[in-house]
OpenMM code with the backbone's topology and positions (N, CA, C; nanometers):
from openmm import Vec3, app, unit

residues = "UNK UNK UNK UNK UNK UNK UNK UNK UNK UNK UNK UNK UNK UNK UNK UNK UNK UNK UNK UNK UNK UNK UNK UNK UNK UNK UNK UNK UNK UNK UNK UNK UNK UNK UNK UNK UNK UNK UNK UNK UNK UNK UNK UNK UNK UNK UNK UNK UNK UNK UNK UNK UNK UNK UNK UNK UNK UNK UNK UNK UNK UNK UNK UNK UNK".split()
positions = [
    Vec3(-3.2751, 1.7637, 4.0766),
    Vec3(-3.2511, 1.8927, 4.1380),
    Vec3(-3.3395, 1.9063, 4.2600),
    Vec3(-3.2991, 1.9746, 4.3402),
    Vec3(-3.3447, 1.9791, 4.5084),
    Vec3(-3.3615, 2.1034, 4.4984),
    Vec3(-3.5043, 2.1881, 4.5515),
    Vec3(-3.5139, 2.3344, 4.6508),
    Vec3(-3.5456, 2.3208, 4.7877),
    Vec3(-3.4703, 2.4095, 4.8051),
    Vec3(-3.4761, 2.3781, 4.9224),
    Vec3(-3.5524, 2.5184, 4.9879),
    Vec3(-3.7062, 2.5101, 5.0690),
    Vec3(-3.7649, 2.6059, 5.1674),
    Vec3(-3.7141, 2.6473, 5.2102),
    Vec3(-3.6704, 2.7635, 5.2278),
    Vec3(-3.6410, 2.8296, 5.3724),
    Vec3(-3.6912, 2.8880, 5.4823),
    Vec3(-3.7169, 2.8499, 5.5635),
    Vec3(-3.8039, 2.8573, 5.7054),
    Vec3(-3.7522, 3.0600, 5.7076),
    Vec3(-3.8177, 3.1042, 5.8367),
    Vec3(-3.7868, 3.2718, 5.8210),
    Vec3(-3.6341, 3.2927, 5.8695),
    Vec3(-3.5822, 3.2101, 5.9659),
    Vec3(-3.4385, 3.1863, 6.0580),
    Vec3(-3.3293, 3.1257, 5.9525),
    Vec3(-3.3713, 3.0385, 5.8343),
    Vec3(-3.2773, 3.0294, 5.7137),
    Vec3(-3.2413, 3.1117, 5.6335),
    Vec3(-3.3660, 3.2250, 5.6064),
    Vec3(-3.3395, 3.2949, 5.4856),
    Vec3(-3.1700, 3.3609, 5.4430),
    Vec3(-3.1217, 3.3932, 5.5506),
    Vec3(-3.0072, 3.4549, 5.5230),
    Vec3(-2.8887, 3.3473, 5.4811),
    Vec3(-2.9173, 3.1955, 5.5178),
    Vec3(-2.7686, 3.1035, 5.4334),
    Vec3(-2.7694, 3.0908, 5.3023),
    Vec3(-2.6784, 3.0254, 5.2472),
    Vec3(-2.6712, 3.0232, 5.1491),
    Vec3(-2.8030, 2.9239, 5.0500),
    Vec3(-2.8031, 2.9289, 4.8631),
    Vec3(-2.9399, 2.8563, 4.8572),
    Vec3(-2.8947, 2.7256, 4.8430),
    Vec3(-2.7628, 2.7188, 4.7903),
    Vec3(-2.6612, 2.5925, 4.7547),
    Vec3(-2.6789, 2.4441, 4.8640),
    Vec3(-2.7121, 2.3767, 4.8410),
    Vec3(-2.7401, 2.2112, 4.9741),
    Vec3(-2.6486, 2.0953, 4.9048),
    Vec3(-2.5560, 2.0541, 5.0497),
    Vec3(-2.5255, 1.9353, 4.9963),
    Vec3(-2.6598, 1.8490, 5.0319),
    Vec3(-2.6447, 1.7277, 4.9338),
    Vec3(-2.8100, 1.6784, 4.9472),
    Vec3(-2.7350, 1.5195, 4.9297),
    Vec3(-2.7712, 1.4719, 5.0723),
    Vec3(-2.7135, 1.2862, 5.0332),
    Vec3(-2.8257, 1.2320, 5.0664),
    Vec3(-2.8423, 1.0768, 5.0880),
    Vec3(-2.9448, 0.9490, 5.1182),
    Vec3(-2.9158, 0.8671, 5.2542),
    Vec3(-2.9619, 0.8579, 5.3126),
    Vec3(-2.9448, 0.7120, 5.3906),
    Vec3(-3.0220, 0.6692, 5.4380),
    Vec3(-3.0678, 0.5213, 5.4843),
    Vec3(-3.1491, 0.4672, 5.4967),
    Vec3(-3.1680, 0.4452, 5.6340),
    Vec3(-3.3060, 0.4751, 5.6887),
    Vec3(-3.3624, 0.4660, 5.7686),
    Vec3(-3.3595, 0.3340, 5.8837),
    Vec3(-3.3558, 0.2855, 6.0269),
    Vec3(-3.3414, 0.1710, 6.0629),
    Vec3(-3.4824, 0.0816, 6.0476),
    Vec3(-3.5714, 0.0972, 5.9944),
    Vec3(-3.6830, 0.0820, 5.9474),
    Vec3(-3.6703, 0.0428, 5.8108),
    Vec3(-3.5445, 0.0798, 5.7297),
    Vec3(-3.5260, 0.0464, 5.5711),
    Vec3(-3.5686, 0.2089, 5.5061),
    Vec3(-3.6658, 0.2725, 5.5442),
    Vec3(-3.6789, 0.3281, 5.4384),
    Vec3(-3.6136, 0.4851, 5.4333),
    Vec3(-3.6141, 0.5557, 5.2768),
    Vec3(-3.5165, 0.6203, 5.2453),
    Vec3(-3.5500, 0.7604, 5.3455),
    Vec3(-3.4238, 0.8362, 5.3558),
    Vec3(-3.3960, 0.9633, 5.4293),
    Vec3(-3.3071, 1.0643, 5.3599),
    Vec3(-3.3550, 1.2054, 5.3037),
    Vec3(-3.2973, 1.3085, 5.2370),
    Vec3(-3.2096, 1.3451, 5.3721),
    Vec3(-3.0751, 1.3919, 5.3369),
    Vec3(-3.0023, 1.4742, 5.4224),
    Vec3(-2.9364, 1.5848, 5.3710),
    Vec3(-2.9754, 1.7043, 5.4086),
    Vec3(-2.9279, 1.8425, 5.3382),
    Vec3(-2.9365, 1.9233, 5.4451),
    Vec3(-2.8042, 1.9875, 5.4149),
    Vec3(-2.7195, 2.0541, 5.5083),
    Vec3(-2.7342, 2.0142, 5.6735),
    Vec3(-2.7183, 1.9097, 5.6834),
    Vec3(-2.7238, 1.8374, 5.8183),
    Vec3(-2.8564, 1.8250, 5.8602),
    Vec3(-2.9760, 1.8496, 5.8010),
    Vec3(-3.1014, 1.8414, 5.8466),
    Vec3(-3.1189, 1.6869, 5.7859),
    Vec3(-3.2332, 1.6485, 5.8773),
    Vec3(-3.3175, 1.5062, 5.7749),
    Vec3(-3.4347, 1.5095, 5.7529),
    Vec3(-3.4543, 1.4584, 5.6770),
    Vec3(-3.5900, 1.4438, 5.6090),
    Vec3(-3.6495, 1.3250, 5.5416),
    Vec3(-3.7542, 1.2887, 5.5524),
    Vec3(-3.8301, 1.1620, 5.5575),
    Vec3(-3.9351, 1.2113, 5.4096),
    Vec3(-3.9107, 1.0740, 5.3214),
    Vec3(-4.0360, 1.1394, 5.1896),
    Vec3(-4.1565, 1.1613, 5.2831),
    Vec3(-4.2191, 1.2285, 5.2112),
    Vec3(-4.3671, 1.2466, 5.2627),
    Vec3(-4.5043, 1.2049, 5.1344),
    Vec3(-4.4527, 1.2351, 5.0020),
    Vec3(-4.5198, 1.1820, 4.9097),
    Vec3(-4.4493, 1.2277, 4.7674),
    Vec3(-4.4845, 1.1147, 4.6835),
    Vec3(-4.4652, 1.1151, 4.5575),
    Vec3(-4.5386, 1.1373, 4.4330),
    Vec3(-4.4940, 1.2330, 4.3307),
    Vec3(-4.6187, 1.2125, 4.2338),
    Vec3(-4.5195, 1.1761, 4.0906),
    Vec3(-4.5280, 1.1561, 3.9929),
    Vec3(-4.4766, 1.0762, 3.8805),
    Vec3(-4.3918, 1.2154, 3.8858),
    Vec3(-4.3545, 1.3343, 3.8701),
    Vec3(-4.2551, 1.4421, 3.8380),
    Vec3(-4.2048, 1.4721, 4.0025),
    Vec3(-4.2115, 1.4411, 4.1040),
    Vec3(-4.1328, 1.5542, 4.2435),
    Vec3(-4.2002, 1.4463, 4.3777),
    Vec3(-4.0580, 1.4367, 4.4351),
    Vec3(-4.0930, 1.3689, 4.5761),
    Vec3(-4.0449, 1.4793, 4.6636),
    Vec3(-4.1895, 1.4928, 4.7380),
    Vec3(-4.2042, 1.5869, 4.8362),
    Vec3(-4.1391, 1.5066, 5.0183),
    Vec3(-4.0697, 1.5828, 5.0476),
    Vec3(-3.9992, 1.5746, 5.1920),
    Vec3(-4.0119, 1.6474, 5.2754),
    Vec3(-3.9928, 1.6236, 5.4083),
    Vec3(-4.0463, 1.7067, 5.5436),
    Vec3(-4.0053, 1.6539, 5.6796),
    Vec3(-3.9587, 1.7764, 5.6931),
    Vec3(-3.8622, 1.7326, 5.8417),
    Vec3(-3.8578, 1.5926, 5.9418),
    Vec3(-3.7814, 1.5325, 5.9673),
    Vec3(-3.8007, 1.4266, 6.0732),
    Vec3(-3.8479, 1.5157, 6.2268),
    Vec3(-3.7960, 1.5999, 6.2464),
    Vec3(-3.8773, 1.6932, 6.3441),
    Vec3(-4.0004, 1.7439, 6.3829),
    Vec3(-4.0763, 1.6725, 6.4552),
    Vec3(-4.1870, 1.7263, 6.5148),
    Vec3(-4.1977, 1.8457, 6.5087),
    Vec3(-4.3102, 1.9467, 6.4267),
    Vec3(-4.2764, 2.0590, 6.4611),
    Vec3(-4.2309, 2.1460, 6.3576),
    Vec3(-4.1625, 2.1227, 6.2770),
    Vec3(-4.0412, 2.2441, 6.1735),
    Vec3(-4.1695, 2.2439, 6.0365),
    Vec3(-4.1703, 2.2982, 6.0035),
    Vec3(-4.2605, 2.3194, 5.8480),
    Vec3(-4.1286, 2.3173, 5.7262),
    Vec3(-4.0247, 2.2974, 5.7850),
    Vec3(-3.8972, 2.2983, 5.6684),
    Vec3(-3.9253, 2.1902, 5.5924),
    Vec3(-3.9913, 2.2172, 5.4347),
    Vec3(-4.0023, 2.0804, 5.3385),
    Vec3(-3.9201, 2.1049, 5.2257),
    Vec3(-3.8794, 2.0036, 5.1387),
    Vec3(-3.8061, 1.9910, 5.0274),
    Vec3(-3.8531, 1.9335, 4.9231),
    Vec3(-3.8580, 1.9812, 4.7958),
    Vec3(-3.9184, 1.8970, 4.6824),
    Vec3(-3.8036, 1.8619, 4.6007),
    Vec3(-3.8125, 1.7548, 4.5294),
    Vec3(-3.6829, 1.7027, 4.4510),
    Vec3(-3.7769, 1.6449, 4.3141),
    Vec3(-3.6749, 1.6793, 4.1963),
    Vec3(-3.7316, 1.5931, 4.0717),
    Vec3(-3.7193, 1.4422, 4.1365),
    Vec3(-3.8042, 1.3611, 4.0206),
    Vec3(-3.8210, 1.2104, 4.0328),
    Vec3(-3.6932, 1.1710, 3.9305),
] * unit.nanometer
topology = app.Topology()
chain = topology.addChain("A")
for resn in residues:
    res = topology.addResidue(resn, chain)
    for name in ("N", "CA", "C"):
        topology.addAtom(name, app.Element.getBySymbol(name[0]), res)
């Protein structure tokens, strides 16, 4: 399961995310929800924490392991 932050300019969409994978040209993995991307940022044995590929956005995502 995925939550998804909402920055102050999101609050009003919906909370529902399509949430897919793809891999990075570097190999490594990339969250994509609702057209945003996101790069892991860290893991702990229960939730991998994610955070914008954007310089800049504080928009992060936590997902079960």
């Amino acid at each position: 399961m995925a939550t998804a932050v909402p920055s102050s300019e999101d609050e009003t969409q919906s909370k529902s995310s399509t949430i897919s994978f793809i891999s990075s040209h570097k190999g490594k993995q990339l969250l994509i929800a609702n057209e945003y991307i996101f790069k892991l940022n860290k893991t702990t044995t229960t939730t991998k924490y994610w955070k914008r590929v954007v310089n800049n956005c504080s928009a992060k995502i936590h997902t079960d392991v």
